[in-house]
C-alpha positions as CSV (number, residue, x, y, z in Angstrom):
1,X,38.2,7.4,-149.0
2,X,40.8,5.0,-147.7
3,X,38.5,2.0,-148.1
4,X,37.4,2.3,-151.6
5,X,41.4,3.0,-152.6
6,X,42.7,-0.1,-151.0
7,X,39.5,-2.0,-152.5
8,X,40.4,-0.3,-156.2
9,X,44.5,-0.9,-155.7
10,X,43.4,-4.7,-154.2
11,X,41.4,-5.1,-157.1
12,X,44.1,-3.8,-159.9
13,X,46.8,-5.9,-158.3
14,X,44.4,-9.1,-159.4
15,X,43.9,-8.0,-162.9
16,X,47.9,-7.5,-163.8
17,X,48.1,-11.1,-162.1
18,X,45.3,-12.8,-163.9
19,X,47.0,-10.6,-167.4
20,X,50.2,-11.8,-166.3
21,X,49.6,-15.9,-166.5
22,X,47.1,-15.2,-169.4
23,X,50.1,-13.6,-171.6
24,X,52.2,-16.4,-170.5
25,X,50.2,-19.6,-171.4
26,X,48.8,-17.7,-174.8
27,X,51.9,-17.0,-176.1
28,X,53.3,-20.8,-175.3
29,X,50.3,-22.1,-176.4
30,X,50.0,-19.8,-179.9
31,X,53.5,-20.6,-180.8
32,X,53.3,-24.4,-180.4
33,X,49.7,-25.0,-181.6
34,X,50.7,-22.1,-184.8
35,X,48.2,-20.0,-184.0
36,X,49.2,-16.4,-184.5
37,X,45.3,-15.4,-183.5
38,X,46.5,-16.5,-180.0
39,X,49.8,-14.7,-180.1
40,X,47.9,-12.0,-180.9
41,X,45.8,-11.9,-178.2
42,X,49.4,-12.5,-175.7
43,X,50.7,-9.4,-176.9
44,X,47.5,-7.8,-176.0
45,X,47.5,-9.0,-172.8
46,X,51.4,-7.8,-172.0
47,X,49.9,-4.6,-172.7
48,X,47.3,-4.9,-170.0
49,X,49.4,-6.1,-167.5
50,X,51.6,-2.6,-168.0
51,X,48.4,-1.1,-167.9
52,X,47.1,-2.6,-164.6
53,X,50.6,-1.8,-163.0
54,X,50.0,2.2,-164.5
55,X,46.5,1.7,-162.5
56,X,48.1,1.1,-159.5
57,X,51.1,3.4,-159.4
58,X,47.8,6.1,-160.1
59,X,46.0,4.9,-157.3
60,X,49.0,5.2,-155.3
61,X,49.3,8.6,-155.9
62,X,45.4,9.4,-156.3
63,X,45.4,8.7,-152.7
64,X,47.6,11.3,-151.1
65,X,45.7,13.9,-149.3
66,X,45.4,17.8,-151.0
67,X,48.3,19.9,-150.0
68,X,49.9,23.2,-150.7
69,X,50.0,22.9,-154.4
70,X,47.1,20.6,-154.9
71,X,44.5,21.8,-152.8
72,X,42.0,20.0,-154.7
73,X,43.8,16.5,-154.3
74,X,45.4,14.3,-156.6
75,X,42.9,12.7,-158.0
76,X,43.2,13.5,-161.7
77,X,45.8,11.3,-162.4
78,X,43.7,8.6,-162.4
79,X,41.9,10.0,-165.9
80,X,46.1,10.9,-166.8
81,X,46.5,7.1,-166.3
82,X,43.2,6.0,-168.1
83,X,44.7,8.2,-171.4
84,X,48.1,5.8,-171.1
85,X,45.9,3.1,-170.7
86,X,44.1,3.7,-173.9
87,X,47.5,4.7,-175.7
88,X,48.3,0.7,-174.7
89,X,45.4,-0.5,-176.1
90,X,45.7,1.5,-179.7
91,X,49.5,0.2,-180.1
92,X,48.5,-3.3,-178.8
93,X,45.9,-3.0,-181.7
94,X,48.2,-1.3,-184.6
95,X,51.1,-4.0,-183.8
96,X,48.4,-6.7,-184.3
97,X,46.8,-5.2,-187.4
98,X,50.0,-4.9,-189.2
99,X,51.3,-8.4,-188.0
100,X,48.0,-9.7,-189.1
101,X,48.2,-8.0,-192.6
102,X,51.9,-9.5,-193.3
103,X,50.8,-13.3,-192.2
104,X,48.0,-13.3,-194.5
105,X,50.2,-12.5,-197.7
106,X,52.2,-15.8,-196.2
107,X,51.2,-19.2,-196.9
108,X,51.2,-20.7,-193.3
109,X,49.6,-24.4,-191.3
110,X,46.3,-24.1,-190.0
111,X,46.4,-23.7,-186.3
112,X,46.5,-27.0,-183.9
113,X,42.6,-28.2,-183.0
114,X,43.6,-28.0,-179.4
115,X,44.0,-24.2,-179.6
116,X,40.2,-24.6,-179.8
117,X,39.5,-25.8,-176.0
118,X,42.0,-23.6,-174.8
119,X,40.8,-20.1,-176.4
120,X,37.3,-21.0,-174.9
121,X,38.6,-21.5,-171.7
122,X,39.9,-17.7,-172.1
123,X,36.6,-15.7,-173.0
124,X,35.4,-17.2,-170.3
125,X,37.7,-16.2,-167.7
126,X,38.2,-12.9,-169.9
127,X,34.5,-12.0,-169.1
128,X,34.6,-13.3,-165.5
129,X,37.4,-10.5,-164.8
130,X,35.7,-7.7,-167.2
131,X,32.3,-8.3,-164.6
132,X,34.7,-8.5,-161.4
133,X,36.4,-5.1,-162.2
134,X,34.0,-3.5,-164.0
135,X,31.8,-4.0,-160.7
136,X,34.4,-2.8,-158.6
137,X,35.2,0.2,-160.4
138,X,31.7,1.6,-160.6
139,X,31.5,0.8,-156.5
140,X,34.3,3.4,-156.4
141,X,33.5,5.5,-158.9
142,X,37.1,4.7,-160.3
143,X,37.3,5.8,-164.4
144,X,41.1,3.9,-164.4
145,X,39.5,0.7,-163.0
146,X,36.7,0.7,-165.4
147,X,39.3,1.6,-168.1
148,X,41.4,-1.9,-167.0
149,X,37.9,-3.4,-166.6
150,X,37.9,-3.0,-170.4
151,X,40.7,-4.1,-171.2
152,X,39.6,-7.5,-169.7
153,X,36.7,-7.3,-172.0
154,X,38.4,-6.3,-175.5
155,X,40.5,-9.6,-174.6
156,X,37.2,-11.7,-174.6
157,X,36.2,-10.4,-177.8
158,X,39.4,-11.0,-179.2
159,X,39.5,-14.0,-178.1
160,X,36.3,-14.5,-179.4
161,X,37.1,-13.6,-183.0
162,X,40.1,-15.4,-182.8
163,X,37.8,-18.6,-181.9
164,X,36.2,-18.5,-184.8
165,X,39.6,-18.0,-187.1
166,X,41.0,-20.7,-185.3
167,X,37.8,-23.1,-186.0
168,X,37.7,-22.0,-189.6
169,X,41.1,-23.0,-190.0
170,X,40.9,-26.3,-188.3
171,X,38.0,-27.6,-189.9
172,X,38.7,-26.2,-193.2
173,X,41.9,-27.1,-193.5
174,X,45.4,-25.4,-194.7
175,X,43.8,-23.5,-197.8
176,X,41.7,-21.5,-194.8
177,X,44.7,-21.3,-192.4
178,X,44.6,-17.1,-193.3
179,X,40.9,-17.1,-191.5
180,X,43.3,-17.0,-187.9
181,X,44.8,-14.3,-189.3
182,X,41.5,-12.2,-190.7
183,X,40.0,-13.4,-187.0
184,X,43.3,-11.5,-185.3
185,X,42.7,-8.6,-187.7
186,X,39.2,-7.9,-187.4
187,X,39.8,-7.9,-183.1
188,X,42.1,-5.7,-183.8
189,X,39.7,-3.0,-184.7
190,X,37.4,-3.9,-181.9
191,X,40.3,-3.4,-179.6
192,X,40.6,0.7,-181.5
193,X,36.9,1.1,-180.5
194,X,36.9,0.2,-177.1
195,X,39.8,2.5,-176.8
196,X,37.7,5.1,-177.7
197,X,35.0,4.3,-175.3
198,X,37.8,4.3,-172.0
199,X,39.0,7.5,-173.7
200,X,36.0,9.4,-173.7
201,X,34.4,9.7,-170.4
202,X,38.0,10.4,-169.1
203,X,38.6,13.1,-171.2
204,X,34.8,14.4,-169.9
205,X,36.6,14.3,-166.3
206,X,40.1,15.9,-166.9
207,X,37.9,18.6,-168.6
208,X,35.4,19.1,-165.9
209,X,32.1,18.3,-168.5
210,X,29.2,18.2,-167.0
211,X,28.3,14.8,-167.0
212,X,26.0,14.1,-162.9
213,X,22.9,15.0,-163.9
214,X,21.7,11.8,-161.9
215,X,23.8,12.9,-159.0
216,X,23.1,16.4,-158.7
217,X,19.5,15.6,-158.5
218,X,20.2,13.0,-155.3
219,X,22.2,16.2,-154.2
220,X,19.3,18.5,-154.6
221,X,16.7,16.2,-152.9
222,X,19.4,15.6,-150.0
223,X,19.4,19.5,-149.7
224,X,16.3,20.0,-148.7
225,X,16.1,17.9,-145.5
226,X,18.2,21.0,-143.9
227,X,16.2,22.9,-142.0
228,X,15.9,26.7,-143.3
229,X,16.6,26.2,-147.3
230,X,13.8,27.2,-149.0
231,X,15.2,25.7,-152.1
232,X,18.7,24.9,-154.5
233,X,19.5,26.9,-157.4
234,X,23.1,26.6,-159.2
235,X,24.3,22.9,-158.4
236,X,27.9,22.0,-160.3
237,X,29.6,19.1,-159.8
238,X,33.7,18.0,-160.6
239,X,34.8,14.7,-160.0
240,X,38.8,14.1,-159.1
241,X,39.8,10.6,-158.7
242,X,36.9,8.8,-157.2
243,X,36.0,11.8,-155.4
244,X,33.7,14.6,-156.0
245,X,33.7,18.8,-155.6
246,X,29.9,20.1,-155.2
247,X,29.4,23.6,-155.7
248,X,25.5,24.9,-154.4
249,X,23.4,28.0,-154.4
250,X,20.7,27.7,-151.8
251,X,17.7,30.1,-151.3
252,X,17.3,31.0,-147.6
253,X,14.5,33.7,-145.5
254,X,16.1,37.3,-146.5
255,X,15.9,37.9,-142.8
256,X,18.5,35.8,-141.7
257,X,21.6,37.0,-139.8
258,X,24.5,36.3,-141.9
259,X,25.4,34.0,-138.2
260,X,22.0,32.3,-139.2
261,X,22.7,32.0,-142.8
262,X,26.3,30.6,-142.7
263,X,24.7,28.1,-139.7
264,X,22.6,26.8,-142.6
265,X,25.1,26.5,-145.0
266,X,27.4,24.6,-142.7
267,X,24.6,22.3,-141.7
268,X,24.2,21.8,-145.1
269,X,27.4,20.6,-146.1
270,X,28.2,18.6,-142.9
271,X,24.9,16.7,-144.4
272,X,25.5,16.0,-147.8
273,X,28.9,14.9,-146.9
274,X,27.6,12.0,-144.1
275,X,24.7,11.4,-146.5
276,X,26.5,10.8,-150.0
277,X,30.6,9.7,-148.6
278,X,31.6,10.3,-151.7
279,X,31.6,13.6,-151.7
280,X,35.1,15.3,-150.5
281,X,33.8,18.9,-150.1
282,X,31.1,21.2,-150.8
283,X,30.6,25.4,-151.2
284,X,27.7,26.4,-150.4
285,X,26.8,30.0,-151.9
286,X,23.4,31.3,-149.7
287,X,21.1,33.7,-151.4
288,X,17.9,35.6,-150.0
289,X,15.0,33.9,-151.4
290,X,12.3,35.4,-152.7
C-alpha cells in the first residue's frame, strides 16, 4: 500500500508544479499579448494547483493505517478531496463565464499573433500531463489522481478553444477581437462538464455503489483455486482510498468441521489477498453446499 501512496503523492507533487509555472507564464503572457482567453486559462490553472496540493494533503492522510475509530481506514477522503476538487473546477469555470460575458459587451484589441505559438505549446504539454497522471492514477486505483488527471485535460481543451479564439482574432482583425472571448466562454462550459464526470464516480465510492463487476469476477475465478470451495455465491465489493473491502459467501461439503470450514475460509482470504494486492481485507461467510 505504501508503494502505490508514495507513487500517487510523487505523482501529485509534479502536477501542482507543472500547474504552478503554467499559471505563471499564462498569466504574463495573456496580459501582455491582450489575450483574456489566456488569462482565462491562468486562473484555471491557480485552481488546479490548490487542487493538486488538496490531492496531496488527502493522500497524506489516506495513508494512515485503520485505528480505533476508523477501523476501515482512511481512505475515503480521497473521494472527500475529489468533491473539493470538482467544487474548484465549477468556480474556476463560473469566474471565467462571467468575465468572459462582461469582455464581450467591451470593445477590446485583438490578441498579439505570438499568443498563437505559445497556446500550442500548452495543449501539448496539457495532454502530456492528463496521459502521465491519468496513467498513474488508474495503476493505483486513485479516484483524486484521476480527478487531478482531469483537470490537466479540461486545460488542454481550454486551451484548445482558446486557440482558435485567439486565431480568429489575429487573422480577422479587431472587429473579431470578441472571438477570444466566445473561445474563453465556450471552455468554460467544457470545464462544468468534466466536473461532472470527476464528480460522479466519486460520489459512486463515498456511497458504496456497486460499480466491480469486472473485479468481482477476477475475485470469483481467484476463489476457486482453494482447495474445498465448491463454489462463490454473494460477492460485494467497497473500495476506500485505493484499497478494497471484499465481502464472500463460499459453498463448502456440509460435512466439514467448523475447524475444517474456517481452515478454508482462511486459506481463502490469505489467497486472494497475495493474488490481487490490492485488496486490504476480505470476510469470508462459509455455507454448506448443496
Amino acid at each position: 500500500m505504501s508503494v502505490n501512496h508514495e507513487k500517487a503523492e510523487r505523482t501529485a507533487w509534479y502536477s501542482l508544479i507543472g500547474n504552478f509555472l503554467m499559471a505563471i507564464v499564462k498569466a504574463v503572457v495573456g496580459y501582455f499579448g491582450n489575450s483574456y482567453a489566456l488569462i482565462a486559462d491562468a486562473i484555471e490553472s491557480t485552481g488546479d494547483v490548490f487542487a493538486s496540493a488538496l490531492v496531496i494533503i488527502g493522500f497524506r492522510y489516506a495513508k494512515r493505517p485503520p485505528d480505533e475509530n476508523h477501523p476501515y481506514g482512511h481512505g475515503k477522503v480521497e473521494p472527500l478531496i475529489t468533491f473539493v476538487v470538482v467544487g474548484f473546477l465549477v468556480a474556476s469555470a463560473t469566474l471565467i463565464i462571467i468575465e468572459s460575458i462582461h469582455n464581450i459587451q467591451l470593445p477590446h484589441k485583438a490578441p498579439k499573433p505570438y499568443t498563437l505559438w505559445f497556446i500550442g505549446g500548452i495543449i501539448l504539454v496539457k495532454e502530456l500531463f492528463f496521459r502521465f497522471v491519468s496513467k498513474s492514477g488508474k495503476e493505483v486505483g486513485s479516484t483524486s489522481l484521476q480527478a487531478d488527471a482531469w483537470h490537466h485535460r479540461s486545460d488542454a481543451i481550454t486551451s484548445a478553444c482558446a486557440f482558435v479564439g485567439i486565431a480568429i482574432a489575429v487573422y480577422m482583425g479587431d472587429t473579431w477581437a470578441q472571438a477570444d472571448d466566445w473561445a474563453a466562454l465556450i471552455a468554460s462550459f467544457i470545464i462544468l462538464f468534466n466536473a461532472y464526470k470527476i464528480f460522479r464516480p466519486a460520489l459512486g465510492e463515498i456511497m458504496d455503489e456497486h460499480r466491480y463487476d469486472d473485479f468481482i469476477a477476477i475475485i470469483r475465478e481467484k476463489a476457486m483455486e482453494v482447495a474445498g470451495i465448491h463454489t462463490t455465491e454473494k460477492c460485494w465489493v467497497r473500495k476506500s482510498g485505493m484499497r478494497y473491502w471484499v465481502d464472500l459467501h463460499i459453498h463448502v461439503d456440509g460435512n466439514l468441521s467448523v475447524h475444517e470450514g474456517h481452515t478454508i475460509a482462511h486459506n481463502l482470504k490469505e489467497h486472494l489477498m497475495e493474488v490481487l494486492p490490492e485488496i486490504e481485507d476480505v470476510l469470508v461467510h462459509v455455507e454448506p453446499a448443496e
